[in-house]
N, C-alpha and C positions, 0 to 999 in steps of 0.2 A: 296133438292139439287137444285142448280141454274144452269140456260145454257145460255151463252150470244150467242144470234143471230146476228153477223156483217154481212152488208151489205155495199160493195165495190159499189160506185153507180155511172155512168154512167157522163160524162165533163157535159151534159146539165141536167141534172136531175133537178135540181130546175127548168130553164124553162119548163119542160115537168111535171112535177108531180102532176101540176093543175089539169087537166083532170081528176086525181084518187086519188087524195087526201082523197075524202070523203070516199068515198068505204076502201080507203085503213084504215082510223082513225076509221073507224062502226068495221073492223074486228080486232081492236087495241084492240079497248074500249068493245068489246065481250071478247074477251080472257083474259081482265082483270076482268072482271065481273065473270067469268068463273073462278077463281084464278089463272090461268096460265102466266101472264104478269105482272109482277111489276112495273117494267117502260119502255118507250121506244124512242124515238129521233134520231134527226141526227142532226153530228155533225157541227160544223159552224169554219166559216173562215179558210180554205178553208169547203164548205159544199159537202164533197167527201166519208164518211162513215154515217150511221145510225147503233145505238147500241140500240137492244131489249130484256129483259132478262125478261127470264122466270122461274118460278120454277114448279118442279115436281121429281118423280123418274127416268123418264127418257128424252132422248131430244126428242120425238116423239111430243110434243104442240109446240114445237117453228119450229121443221122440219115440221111442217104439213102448219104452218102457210106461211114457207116463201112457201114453193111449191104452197101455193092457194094468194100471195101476187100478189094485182095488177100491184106493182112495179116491179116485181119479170116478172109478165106474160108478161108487155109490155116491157121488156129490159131498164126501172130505173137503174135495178140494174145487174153490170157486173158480182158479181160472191158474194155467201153469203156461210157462214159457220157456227157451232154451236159448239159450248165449253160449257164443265164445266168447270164452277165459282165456286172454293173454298172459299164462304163467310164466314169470321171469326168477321165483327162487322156487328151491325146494326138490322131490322127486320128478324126476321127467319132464322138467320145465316147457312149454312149448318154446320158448324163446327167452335161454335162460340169460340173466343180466350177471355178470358179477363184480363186486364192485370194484373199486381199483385201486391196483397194488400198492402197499402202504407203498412211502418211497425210502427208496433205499439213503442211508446217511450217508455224507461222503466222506472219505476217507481221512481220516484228523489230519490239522495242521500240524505240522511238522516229523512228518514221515517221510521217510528217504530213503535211499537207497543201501543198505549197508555194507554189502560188499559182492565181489561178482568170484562166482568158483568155478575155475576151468579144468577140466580134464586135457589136460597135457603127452607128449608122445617121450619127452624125454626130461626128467626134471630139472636135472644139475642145466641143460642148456637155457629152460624157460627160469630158471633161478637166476641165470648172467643178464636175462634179457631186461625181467621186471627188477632187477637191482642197476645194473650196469645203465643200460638203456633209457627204464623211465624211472630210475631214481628213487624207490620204496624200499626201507627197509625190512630183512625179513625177523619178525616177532616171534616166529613158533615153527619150528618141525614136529610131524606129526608122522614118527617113523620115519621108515626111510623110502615111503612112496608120498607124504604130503609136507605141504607148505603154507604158512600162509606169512602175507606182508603189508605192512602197513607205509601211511605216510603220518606223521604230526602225532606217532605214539599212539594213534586210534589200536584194537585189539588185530583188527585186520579186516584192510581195503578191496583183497586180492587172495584166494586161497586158490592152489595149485595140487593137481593128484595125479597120479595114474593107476589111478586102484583099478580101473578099467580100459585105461586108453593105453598101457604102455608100448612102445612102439607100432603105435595105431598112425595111420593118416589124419592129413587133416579132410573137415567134410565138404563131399564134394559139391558141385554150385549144382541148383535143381533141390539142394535138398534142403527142411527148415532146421532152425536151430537160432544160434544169437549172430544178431548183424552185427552191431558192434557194441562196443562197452565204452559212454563215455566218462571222463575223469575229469572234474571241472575245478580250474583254478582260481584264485581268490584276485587274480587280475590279469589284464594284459600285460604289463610287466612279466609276471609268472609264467603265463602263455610262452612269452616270449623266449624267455630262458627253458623252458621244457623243451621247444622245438626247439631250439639251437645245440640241448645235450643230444636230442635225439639224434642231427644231422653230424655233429661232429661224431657221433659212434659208428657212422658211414649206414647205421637205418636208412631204407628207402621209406619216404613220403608217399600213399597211397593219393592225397590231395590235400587242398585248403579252400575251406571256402568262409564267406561273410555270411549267416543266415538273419542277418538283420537284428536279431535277439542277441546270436553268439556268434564269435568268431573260431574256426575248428581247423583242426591238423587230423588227419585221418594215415595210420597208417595199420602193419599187421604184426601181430606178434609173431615168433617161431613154428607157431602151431595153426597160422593162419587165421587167428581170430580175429576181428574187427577191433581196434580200438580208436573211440576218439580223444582230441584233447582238446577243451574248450577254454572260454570264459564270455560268461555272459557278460553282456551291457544292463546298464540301470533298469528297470521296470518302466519306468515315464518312459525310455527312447525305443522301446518295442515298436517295430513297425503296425500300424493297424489299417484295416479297410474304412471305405466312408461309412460302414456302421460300427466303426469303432471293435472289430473283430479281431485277433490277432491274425497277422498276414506275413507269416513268415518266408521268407525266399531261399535258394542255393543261389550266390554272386563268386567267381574266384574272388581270391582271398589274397589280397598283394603281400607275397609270403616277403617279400627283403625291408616293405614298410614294420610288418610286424618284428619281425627280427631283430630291427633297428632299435626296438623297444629294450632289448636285452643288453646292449652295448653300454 
């Protein structure tokens, strides 16, 4: 806590304070030694107040000080008083404020995802799965432990290693890591025909559902990773709450309606 000590001083105080100047600055410069005075002055043109401020719990260091003040004893000063000071900036705030955090920009339009890199247990098989399976082709070998695969000639959608996984497991449930990777297509049509390559390559289906936004096929790769396979619906047909919130849902997903889309 801080106390400011004003001191209302006297029309001649500057001529008379010579006399006790020193005595007065030894019992300044003790009380600050002492931790009880942070700073202290008088003020100037006109030189008619001195401001001393103290900190402690209570105001008994600065009321002690002005009762034993030379300026105080020899009538300097016409009449002194002591406040707490709610200090909110600065050293040793009593109650410090600070202001609030610029905000943070949000992350530009048109930033995406560019591609997901798995650590795999066996290459040549997870190479069958993401070619064969979901249909990417592969862009680049990188040696004979990496891969990476694309769709639509991008550089690569999907990079594949086992610089460190090789004949490793997949990770067990309890523990964190990526839940799934989704892969979103440019329609339901497309949806449609992706899950029908995956089914006829005798892929197991992990599910399907409607999440009112997007419609998804969920299944796993070789290595047990998560992947989804979506396509969003329009922006205007996003489900919303009655304050206009997005309100997305899990609904099954009538996999033979979708399907039918591919036919």
């Amino acid at each position: 806590m801080h106390w400011l000590l004003e001191y209302t001083v006297v029309d001649d105080y500057v001529e008379r304070r010579a006399a006790f100047r020193d005595e007065h600055l030894a019992r300044a410069w003790a009380a600050h030694a002492r931790g009880e005075l942070v700073l202290g002055g008088a003020l100037d043109d006109p030189a008619d107040r001195a401001l001393l401020l103290f900190r402690g719990e209570t105001p008994s260091a600065a009321e002690a000080f002005a009762a034993d003040d030379p300026y105080v004893r020899n009538g300097l000063v016409a009449s002194w008083s002591v406040r707490p000071w709610r200090t909110v900036v600065g050293d040793h705030p009593a109650a410090p404020v600070a202001p609030p955090p610029a905000p943070v920009p949000p992350i530009p339009v048109g930033t995406r995802i560019g591609h997901v890199h798995l650590k795999v247990a066996d290459l040549a098989r997870a190479e069958r799965f993401w070619t064969d399976v979901m249909g990417f082709t592969v862009r680049q070998r990188y040696g004979a432990q990496a891969l990476f695969l694309a769709a639509d000639g991008y550089h690569h959608h999907v990079g594949l290693n086992t610089w460190e996984s090789e004949g490793g497991a997949s990770p067990a449930r309890g523990t964190t890591g990526l839940y799934h990777v989704a892969f979103l297509y440019p329609s339901r049509t497309a949806l449609a025909a992706a899950t029908r390559r995956v089914l006829e390559c005798g892929w197991p289906l992990d599910g399907a559902a409607d999440h009112g936004v997007s419609e998804a096929i969920y299944l796993r790769d070789p290595d047990g990773n998560g992947i989804e396979l979506a396509w969003d619906r329009p922006s205007d047909a996003w489900p919303t709450d009655q304050d206009g919130n997005l309100a997305m849902f899990s609904h099954p997903l009538d996999l033979a309606n979708l399907l039918a889309e591919a036919q």
